[in-house]
N, CA, C and O atoms as CSV, one atom per row, in Angstrom:
chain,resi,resn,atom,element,x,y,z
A,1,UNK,N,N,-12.261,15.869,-27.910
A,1,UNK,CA,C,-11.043,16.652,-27.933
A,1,UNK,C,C,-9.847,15.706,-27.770
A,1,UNK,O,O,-9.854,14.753,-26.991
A,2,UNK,N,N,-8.620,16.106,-28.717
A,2,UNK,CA,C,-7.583,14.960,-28.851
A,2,UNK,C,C,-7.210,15.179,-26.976
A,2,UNK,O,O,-7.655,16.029,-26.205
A,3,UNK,N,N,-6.275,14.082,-26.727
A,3,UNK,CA,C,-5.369,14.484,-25.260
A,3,UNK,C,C,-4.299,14.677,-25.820
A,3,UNK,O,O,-3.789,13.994,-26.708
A,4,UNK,N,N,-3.675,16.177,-25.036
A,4,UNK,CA,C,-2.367,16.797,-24.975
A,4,UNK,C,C,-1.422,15.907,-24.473
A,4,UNK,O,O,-0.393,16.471,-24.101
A,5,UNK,N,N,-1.441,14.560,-24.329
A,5,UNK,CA,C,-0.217,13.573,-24.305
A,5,UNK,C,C,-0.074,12.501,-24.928
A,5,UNK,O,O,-1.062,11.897,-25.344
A,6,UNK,N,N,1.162,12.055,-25.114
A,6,UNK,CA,C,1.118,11.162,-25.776
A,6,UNK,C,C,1.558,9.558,-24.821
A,6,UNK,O,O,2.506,9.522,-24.036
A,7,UNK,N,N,0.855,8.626,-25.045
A,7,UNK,CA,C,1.498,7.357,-24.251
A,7,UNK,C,C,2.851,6.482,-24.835
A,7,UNK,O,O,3.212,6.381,-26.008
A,8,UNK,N,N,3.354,6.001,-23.847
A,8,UNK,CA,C,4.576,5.377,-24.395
A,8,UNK,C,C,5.133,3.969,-23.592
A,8,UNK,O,O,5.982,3.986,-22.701
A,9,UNK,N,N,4.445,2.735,-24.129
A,9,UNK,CA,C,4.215,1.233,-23.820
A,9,UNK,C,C,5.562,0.380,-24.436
A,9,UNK,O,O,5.399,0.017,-25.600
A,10,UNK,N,N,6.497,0.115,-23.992
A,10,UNK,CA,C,7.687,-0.130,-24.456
A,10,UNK,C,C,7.016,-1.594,-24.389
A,10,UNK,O,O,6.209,-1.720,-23.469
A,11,UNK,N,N,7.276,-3.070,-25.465
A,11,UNK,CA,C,6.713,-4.120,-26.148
A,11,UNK,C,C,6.621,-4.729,-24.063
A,11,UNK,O,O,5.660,-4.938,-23.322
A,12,UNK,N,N,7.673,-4.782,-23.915
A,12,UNK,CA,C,8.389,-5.363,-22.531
A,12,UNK,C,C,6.700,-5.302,-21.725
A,12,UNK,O,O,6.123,-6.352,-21.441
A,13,UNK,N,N,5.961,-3.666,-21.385
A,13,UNK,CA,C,5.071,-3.557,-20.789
A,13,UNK,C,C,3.865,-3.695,-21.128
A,13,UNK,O,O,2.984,-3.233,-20.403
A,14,UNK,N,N,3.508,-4.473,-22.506
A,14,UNK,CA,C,2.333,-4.215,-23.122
A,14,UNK,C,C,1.249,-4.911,-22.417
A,14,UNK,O,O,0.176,-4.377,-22.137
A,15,UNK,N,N,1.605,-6.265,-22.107
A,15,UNK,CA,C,0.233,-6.759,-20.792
A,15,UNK,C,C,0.262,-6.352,-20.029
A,15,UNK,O,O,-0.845,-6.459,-19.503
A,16,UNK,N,N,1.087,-5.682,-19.285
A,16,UNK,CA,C,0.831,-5.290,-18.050
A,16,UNK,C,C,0.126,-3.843,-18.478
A,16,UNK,O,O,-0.938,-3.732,-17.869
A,17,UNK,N,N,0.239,-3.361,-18.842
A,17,UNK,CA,C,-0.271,-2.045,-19.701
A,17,UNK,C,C,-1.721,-2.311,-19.798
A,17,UNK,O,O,-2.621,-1.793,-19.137
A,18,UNK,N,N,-1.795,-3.114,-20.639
A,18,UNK,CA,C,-3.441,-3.343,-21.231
A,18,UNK,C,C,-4.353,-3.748,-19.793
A,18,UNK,O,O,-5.432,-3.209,-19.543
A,19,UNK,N,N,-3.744,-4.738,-18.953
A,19,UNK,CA,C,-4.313,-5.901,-18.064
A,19,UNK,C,C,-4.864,-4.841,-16.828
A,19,UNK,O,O,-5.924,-4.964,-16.214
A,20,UNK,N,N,-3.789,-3.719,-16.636
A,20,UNK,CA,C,-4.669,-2.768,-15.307
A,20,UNK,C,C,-4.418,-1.036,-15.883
A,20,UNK,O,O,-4.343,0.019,-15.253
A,21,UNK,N,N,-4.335,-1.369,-17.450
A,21,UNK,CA,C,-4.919,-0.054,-17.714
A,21,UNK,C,C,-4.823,1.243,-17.189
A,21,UNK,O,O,-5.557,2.062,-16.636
A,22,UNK,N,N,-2.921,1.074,-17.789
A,22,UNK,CA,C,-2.181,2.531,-17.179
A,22,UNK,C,C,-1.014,2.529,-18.667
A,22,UNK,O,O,-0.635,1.632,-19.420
A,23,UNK,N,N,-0.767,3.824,-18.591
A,23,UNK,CA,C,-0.033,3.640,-19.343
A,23,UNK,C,C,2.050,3.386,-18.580
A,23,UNK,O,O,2.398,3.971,-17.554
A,24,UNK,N,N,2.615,2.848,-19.044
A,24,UNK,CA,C,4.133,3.354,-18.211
A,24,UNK,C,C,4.465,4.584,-18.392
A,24,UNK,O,O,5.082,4.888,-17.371
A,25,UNK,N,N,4.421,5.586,-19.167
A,25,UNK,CA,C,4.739,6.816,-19.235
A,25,UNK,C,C,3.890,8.040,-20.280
A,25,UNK,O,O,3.488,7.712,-21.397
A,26,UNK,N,N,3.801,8.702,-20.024
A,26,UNK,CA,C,3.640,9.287,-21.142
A,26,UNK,C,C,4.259,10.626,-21.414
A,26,UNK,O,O,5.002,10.982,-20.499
A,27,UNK,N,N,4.151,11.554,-22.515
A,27,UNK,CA,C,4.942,12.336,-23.274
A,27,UNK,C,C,4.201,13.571,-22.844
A,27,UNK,O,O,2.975,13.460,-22.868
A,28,UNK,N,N,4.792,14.959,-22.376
A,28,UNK,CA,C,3.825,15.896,-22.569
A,28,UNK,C,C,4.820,17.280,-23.022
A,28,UNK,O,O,5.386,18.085,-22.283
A,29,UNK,N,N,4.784,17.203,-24.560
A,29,UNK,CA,C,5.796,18.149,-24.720
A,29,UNK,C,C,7.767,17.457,-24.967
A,29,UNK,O,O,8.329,16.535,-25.559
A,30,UNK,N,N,8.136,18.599,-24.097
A,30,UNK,CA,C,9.700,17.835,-23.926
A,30,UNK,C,C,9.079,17.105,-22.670
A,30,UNK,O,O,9.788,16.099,-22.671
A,31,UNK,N,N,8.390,16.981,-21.811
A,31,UNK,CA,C,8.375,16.186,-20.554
A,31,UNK,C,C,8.228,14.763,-20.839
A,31,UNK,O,O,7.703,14.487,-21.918
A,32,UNK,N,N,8.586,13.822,-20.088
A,32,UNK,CA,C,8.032,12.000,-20.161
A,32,UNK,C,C,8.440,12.145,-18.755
A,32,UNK,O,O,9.377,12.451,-18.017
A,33,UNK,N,N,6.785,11.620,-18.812
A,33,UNK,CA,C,6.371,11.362,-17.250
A,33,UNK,C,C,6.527,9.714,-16.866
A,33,UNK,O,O,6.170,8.992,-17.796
A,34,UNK,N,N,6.849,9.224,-16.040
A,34,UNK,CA,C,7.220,7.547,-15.822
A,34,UNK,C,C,6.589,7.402,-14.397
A,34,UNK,O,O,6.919,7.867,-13.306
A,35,UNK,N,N,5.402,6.462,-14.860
A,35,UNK,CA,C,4.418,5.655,-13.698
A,35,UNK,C,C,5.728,4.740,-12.871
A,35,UNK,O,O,6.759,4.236,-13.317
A,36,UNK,N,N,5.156,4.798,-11.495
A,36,UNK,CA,C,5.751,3.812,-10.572
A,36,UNK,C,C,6.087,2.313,-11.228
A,36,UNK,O,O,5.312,1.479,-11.697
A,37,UNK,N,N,7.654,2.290,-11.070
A,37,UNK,CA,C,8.043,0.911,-11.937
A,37,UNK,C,C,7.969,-0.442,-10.880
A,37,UNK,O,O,7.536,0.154,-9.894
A,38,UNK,N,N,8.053,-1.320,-10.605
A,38,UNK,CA,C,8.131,-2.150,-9.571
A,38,UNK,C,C,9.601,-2.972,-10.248
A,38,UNK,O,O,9.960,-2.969,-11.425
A,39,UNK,N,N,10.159,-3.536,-9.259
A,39,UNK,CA,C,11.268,-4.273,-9.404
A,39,UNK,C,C,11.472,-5.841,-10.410
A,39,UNK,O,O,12.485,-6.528,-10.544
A,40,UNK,N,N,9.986,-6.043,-11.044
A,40,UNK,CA,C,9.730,-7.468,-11.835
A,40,UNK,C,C,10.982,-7.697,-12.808
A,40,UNK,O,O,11.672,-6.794,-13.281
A,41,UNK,N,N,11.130,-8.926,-12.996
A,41,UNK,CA,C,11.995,-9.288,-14.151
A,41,UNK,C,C,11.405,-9.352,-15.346
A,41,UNK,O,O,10.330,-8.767,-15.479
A,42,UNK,N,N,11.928,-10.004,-16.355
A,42,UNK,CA,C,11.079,-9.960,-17.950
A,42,UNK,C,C,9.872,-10.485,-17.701
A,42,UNK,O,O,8.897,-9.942,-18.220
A,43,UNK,N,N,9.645,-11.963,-16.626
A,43,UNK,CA,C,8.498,-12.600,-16.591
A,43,UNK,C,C,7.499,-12.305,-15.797
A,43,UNK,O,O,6.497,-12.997,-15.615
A,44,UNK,N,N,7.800,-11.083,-15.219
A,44,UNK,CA,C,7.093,-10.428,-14.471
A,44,UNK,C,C,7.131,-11.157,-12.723
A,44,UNK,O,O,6.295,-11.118,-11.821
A,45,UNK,N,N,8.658,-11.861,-12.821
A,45,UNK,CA,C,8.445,-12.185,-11.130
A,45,UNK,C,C,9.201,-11.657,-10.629
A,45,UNK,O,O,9.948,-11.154,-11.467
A,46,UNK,N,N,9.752,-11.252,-8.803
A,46,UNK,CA,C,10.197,-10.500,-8.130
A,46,UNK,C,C,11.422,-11.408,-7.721
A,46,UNK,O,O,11.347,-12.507,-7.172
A,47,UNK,N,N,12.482,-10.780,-8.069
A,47,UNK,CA,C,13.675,-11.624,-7.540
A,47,UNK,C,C,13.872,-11.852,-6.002
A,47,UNK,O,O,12.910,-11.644,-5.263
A,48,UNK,N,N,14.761,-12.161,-5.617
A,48,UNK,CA,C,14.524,-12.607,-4.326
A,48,UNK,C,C,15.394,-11.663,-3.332
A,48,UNK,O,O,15.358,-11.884,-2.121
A,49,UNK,N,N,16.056,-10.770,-3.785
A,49,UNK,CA,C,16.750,-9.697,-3.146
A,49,UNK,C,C,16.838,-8.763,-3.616
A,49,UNK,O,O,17.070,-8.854,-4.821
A,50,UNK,N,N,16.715,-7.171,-2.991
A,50,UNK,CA,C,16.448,-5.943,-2.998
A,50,UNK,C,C,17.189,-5.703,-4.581
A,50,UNK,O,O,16.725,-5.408,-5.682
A,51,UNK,N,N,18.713,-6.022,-4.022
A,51,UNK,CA,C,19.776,-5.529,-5.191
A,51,UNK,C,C,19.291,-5.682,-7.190
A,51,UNK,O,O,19.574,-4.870,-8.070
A,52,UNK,N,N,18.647,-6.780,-7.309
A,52,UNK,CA,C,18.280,-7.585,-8.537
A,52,UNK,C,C,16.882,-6.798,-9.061
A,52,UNK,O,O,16.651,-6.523,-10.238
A,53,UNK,N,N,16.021,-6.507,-7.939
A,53,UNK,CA,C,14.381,-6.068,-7.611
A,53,UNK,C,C,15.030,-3.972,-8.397
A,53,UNK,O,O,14.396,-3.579,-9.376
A,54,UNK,N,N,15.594,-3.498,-8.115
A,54,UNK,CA,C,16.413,-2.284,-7.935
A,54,UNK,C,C,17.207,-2.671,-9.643
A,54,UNK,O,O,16.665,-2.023,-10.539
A,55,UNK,N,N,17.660,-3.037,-9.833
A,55,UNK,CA,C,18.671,-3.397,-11.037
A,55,UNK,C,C,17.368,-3.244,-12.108
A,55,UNK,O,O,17.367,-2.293,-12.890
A,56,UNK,N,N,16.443,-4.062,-12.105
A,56,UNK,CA,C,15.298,-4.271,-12.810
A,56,UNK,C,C,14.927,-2.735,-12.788
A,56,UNK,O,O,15.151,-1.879,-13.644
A,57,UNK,N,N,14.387,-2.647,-11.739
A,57,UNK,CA,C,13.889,-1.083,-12.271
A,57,UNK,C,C,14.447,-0.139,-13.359
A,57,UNK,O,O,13.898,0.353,-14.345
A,58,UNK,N,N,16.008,-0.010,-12.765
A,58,UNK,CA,C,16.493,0.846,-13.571
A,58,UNK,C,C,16.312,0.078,-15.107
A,58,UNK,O,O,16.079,0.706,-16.140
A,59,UNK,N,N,16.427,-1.014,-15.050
A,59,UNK,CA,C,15.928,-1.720,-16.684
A,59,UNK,C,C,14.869,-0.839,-17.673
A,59,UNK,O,O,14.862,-0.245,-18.752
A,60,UNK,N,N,13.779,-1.255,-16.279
A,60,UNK,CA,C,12.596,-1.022,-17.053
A,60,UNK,C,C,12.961,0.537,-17.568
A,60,UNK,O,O,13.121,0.761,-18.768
A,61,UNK,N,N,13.084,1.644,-16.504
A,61,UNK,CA,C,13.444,2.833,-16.734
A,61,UNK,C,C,14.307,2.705,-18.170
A,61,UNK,O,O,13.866,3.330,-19.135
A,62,UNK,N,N,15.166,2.143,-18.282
A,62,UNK,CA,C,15.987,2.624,-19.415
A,62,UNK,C,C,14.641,2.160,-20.561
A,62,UNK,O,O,14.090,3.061,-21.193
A,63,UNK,N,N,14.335,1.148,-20.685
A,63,UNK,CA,C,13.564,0.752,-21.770
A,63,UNK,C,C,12.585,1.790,-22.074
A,63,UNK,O,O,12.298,2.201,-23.198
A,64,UNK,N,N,12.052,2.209,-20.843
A,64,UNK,CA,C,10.955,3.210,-21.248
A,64,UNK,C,C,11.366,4.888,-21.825
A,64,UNK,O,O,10.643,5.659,-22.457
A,65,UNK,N,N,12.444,5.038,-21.459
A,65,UNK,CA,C,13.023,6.203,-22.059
A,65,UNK,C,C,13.606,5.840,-23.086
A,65,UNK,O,O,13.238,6.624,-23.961
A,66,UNK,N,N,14.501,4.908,-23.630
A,66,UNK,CA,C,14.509,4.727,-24.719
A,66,UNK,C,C,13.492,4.816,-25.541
A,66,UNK,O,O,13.595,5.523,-26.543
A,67,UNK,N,N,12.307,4.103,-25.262
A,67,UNK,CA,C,11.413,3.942,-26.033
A,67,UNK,C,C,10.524,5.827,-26.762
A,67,UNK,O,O,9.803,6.097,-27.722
A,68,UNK,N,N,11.029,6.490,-25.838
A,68,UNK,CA,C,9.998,7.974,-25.345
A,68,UNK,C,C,11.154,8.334,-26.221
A,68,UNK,O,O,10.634,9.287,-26.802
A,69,UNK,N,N,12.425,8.240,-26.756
A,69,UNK,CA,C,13.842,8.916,-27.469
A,69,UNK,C,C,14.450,9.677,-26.460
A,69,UNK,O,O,14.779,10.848,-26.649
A,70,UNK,N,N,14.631,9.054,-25.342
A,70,UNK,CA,C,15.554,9.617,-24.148
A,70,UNK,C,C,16.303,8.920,-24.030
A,70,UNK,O,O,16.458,8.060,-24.897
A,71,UNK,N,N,17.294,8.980,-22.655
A,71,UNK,CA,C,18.061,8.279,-21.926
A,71,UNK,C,C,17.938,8.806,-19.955
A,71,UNK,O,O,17.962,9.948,-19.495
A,72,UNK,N,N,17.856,7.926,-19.460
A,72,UNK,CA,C,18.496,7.769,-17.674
A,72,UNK,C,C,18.765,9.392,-17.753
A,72,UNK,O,O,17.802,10.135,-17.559
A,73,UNK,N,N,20.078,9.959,-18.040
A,73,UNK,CA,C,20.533,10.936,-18.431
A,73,UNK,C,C,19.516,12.174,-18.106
A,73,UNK,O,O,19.579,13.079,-17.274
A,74,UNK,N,N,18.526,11.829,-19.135
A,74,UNK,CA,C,17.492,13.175,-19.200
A,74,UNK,C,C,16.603,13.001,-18.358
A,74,UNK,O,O,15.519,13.468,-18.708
A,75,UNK,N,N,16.634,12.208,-16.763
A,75,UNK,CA,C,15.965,12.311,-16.109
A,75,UNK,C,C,16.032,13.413,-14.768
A,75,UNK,O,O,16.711,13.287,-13.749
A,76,UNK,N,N,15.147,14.464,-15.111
A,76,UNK,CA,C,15.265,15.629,-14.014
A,76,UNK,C,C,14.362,14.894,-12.070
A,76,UNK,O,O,14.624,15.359,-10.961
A,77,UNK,N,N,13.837,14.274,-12.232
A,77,UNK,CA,C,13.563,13.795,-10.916
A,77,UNK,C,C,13.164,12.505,-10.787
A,77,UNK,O,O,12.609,12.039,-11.782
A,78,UNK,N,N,13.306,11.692,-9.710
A,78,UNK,CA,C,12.647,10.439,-9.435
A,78,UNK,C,C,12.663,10.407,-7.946
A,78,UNK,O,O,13.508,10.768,-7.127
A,79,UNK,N,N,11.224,9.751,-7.810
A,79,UNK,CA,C,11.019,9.492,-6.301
A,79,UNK,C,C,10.574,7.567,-6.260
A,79,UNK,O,O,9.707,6.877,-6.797
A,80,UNK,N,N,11.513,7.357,-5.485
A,80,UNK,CA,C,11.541,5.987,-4.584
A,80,UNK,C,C,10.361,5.477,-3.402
A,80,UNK,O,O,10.024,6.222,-2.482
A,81,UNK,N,N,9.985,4.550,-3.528
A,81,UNK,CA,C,8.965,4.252,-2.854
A,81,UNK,C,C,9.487,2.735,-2.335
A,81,UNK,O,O,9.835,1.851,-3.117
A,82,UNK,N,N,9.478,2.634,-1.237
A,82,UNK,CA,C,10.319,2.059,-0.083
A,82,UNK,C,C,9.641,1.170,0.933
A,82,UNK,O,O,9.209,1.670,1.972
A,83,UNK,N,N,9.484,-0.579,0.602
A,83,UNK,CA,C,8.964,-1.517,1.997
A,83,UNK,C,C,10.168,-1.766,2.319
A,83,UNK,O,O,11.112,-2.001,1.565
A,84,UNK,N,N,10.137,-1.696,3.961
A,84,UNK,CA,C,11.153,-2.381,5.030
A,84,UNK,C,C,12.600,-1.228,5.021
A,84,UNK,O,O,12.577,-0.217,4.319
A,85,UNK,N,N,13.528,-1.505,5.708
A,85,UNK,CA,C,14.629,-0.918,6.052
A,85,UNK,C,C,14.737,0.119,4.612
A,85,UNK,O,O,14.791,-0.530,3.567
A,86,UNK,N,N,14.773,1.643,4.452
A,86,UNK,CA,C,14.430,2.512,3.610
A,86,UNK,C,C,15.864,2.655,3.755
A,86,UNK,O,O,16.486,2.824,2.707
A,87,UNK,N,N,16.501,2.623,4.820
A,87,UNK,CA,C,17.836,3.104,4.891
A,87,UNK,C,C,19.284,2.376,4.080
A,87,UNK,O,O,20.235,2.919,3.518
A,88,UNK,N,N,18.929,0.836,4.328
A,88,UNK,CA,C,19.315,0.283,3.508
A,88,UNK,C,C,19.333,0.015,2.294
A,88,UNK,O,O,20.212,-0.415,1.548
A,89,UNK,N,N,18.413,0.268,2.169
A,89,UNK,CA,C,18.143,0.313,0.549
A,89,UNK,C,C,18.504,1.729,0.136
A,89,UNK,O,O,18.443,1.768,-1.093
A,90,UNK,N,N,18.747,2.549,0.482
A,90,UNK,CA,C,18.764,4.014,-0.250
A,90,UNK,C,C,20.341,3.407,-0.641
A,90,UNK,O,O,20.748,3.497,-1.799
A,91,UNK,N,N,20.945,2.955,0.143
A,91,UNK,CA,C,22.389,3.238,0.343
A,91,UNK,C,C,22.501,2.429,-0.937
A,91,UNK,O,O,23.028,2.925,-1.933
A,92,UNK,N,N,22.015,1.188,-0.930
A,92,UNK,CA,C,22.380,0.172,-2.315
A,92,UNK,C,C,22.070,0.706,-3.703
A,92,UNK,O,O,22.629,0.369,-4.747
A,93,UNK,N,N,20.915,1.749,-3.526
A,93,UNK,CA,C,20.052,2.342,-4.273
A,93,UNK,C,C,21.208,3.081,-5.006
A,93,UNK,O,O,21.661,2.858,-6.129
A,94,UNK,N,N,21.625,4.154,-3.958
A,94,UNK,CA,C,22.699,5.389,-4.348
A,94,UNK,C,C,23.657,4.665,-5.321
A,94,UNK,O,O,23.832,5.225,-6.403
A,95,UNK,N,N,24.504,3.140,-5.022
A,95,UNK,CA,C,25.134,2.432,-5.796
A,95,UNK,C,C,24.798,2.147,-7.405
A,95,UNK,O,O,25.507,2.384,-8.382
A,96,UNK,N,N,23.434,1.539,-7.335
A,96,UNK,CA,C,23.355,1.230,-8.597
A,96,UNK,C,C,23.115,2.526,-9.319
A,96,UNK,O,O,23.669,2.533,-10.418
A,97,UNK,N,N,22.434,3.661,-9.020
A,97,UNK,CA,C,22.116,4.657,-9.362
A,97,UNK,C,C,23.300,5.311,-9.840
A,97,UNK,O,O,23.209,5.777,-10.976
A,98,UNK,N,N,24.179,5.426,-9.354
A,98,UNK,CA,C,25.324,6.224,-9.947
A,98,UNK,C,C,25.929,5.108,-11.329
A,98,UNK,O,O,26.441,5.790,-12.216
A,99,UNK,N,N,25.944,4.077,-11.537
A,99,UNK,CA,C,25.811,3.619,-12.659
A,99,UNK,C,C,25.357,3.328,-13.737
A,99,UNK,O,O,25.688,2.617,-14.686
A,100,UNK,N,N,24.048,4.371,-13.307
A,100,UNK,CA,C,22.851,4.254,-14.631
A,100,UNK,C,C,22.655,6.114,-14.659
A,100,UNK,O,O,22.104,6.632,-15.631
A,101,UNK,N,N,22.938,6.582,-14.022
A,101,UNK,CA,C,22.518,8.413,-14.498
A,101,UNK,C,C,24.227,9.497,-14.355
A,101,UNK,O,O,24.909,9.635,-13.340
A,102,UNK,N,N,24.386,9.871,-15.226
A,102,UNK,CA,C,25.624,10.663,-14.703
A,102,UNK,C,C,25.022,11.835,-14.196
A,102,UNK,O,O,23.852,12.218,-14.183
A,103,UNK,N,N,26.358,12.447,-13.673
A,103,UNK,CA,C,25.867,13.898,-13.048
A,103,UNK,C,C,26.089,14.754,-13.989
A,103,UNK,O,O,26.991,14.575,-14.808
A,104,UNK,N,N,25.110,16.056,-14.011
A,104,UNK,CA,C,24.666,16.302,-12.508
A,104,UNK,C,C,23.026,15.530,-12.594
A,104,UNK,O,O,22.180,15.427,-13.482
A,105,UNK,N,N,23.149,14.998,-10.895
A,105,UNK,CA,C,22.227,14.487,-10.784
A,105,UNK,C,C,20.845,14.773,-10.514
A,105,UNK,O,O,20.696,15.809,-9.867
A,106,UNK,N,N,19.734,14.131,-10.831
A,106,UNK,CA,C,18.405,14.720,-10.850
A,106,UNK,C,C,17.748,14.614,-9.225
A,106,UNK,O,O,18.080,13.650,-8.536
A,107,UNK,N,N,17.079,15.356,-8.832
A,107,UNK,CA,C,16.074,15.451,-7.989
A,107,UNK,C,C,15.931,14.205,-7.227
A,107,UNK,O,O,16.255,13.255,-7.940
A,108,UNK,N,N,15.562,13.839,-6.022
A,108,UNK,CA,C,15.337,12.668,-5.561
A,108,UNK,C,C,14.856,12.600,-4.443
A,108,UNK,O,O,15.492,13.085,-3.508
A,109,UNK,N,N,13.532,11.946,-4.209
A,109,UNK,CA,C,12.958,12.085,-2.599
A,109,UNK,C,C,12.561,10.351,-2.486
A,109,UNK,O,O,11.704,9.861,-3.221
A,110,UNK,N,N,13.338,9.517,-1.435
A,110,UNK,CA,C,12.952,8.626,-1.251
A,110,UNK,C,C,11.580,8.551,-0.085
A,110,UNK,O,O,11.590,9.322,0.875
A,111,UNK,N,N,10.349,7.488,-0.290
A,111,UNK,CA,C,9.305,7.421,1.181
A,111,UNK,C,C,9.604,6.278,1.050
A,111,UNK,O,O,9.894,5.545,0.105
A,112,UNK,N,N,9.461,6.147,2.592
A,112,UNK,CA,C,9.045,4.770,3.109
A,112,UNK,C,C,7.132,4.566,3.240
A,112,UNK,O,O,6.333,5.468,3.493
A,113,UNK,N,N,6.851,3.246,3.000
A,113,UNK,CA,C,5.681,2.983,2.385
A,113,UNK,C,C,5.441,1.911,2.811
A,113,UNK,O,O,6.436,1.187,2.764
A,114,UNK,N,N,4.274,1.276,3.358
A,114,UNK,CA,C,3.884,-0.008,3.921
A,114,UNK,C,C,3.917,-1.252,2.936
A,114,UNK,O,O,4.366,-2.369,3.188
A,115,UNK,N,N,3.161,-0.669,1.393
A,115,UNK,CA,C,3.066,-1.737,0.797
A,115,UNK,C,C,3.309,-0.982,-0.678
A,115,UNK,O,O,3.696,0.172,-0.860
A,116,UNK,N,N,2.931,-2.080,-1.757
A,116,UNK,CA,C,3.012,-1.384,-3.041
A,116,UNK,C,C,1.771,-2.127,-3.922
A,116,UNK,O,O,1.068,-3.088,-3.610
A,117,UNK,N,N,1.780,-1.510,-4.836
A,117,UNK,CA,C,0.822,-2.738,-6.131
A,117,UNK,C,C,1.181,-3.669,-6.066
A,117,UNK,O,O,0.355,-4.538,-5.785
A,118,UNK,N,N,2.270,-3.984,-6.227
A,118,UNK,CA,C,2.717,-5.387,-6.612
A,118,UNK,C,C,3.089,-6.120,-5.390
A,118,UNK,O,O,3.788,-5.659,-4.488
A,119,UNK,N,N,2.578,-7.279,-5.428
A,119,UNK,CA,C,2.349,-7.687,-3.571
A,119,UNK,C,C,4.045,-8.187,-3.708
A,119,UNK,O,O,4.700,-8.651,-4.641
A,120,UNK,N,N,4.341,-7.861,-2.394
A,120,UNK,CA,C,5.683,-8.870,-2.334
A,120,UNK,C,C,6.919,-7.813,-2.854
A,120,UNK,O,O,8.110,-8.092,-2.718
A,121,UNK,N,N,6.513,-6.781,-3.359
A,121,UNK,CA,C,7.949,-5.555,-4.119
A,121,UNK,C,C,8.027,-4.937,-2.655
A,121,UNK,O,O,7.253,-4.953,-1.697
A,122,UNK,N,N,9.338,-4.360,-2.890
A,122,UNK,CA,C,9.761,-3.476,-1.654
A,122,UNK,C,C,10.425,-1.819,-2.272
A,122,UNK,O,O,10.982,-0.966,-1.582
A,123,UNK,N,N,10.102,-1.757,-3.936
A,123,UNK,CA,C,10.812,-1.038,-4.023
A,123,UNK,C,C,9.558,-0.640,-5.283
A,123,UNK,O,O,8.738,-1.236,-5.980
A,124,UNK,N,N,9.966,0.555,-5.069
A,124,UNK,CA,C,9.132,1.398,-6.921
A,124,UNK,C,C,9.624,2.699,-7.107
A,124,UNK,O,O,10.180,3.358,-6.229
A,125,UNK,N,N,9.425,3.044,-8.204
A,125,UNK,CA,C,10.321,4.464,-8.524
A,125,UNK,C,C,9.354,4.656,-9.348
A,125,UNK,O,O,8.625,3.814,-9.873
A,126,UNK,N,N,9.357,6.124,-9.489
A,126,UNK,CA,C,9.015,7.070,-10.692
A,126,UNK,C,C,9.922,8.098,-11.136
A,126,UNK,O,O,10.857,8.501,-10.444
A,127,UNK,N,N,9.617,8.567,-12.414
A,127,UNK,CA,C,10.537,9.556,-12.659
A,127,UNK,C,C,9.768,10.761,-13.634
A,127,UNK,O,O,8.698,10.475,-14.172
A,128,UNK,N,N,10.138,11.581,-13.749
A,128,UNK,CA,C,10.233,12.606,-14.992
A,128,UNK,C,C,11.620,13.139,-15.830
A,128,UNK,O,O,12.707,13.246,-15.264
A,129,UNK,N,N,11.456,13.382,-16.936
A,129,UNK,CA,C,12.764,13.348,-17.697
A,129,UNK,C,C,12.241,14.274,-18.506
A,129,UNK,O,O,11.023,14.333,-18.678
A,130,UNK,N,N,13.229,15.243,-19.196
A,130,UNK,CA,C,13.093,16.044,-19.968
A,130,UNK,C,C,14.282,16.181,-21.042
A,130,UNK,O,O,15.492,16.381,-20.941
A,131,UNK,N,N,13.193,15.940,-22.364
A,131,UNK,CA,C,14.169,15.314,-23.625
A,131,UNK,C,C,12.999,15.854,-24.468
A,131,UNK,O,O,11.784,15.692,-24.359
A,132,UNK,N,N,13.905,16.691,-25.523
A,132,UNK,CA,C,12.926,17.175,-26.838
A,132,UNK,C,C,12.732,15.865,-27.720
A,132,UNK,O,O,13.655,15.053,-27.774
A,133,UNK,N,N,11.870,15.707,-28.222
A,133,UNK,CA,C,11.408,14.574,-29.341
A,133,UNK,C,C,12.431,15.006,-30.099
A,133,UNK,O,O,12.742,16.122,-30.517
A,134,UNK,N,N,13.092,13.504,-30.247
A,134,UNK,CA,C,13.882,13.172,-31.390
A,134,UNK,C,C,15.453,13.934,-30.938
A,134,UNK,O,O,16.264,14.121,-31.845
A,135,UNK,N,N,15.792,14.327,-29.571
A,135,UNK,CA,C,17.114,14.179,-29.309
A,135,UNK,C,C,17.807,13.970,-28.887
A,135,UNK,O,O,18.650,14.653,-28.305
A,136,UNK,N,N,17.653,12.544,-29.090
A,136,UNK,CA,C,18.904,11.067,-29.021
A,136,UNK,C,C,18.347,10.108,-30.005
A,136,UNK,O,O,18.677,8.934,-29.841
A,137,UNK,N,N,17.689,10.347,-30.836
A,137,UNK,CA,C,17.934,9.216,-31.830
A,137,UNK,C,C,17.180,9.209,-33.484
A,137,UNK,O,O,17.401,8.278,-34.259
C-alpha cells in the first residue's frame, strides 16, 4: 500500500537524511510536518554560540519549506527543545524569530531538555506548517 505522505529532503539534508534514516519533513495533505532541526552549519558543525546555532535553524527551516512550496510564514506551530539556561535562550530565540515569521504568530511551546541527537547542540526545533501544494510558487 502506497504511504499517505510525501517526504521532503532539501539537497542541504541529503546525507544526513540517508546516514540515520529520517526524513526532514514530510507532506501530508496541506500539512508539512518538520523533524527536530539542530543548530549545524552547511558542514554540519555547531557554531560556537547559541545566537549562530538558532540563526541556522531557522536556515534550515526556511530551506525545508521552501523546498515543501511554503514559507516560515505558513508555519502554524513549533516547539523548541532547550540544553542549559532555557530562559535565555527563549529571549534571543523570541529575537531572531520575529525576523523570520510575521504575525500572526504560530503556536509555540519551548522544553528544557538534558541533551539532544546531536552531541554538543543546545537547541532544536520542530515545526508544522500549513500550505496547499503549489501556493507560493
Amino acid at each position: 500500500m502506497p504511504k499517505l505522505f510525501t517526504t521532503i529532503v532539501p539537497p542541504s539534508l541529503k546525507a544526513a537524511s540517508e546516514a540515520f534514516q529520517f526524513a526532514p519533513a514530510v507532506r501530508i495533505g496541506d500539512q508539512i510536518l518538520v523533524s527536530g532541526i539542530a543548530g549545524v552549519d552547511a558542514e554540519g558543525r555547531l557554531p560556537p554560540n547559541f545566537r549562530s546555532r538558532a540563526e541556522n535553524v531557522f536556515t534550515t527551516l526556511e530551506a525545508i519549506h521552501h523546498e515543501a512550496g511554503a514559507t516560515l510564514d505558513d508555519v502554524a506551530s513549533l516547539t523548541s527543545y532547550h540544553v542549559g539556561d532555557i530562559h535565555s535562550q527563549l529571549r534571543e530565540l523570541v529575537d531572531i524569530k520575529a525576523t523570520r515569521i510575521q504575525a500572526p504568530h504560530p503556536i509555540w511551546t519551548g522544553v528544557g531538555v538534558t541533551q539532544l541527537g546531536v552531541p554538543g547542540a543546545l537547541l532544536e526545533i520542530s515545526a508544522v506548517a500549513v500550505a496547499a501544494k503549489g501556493s507560493h510558487g
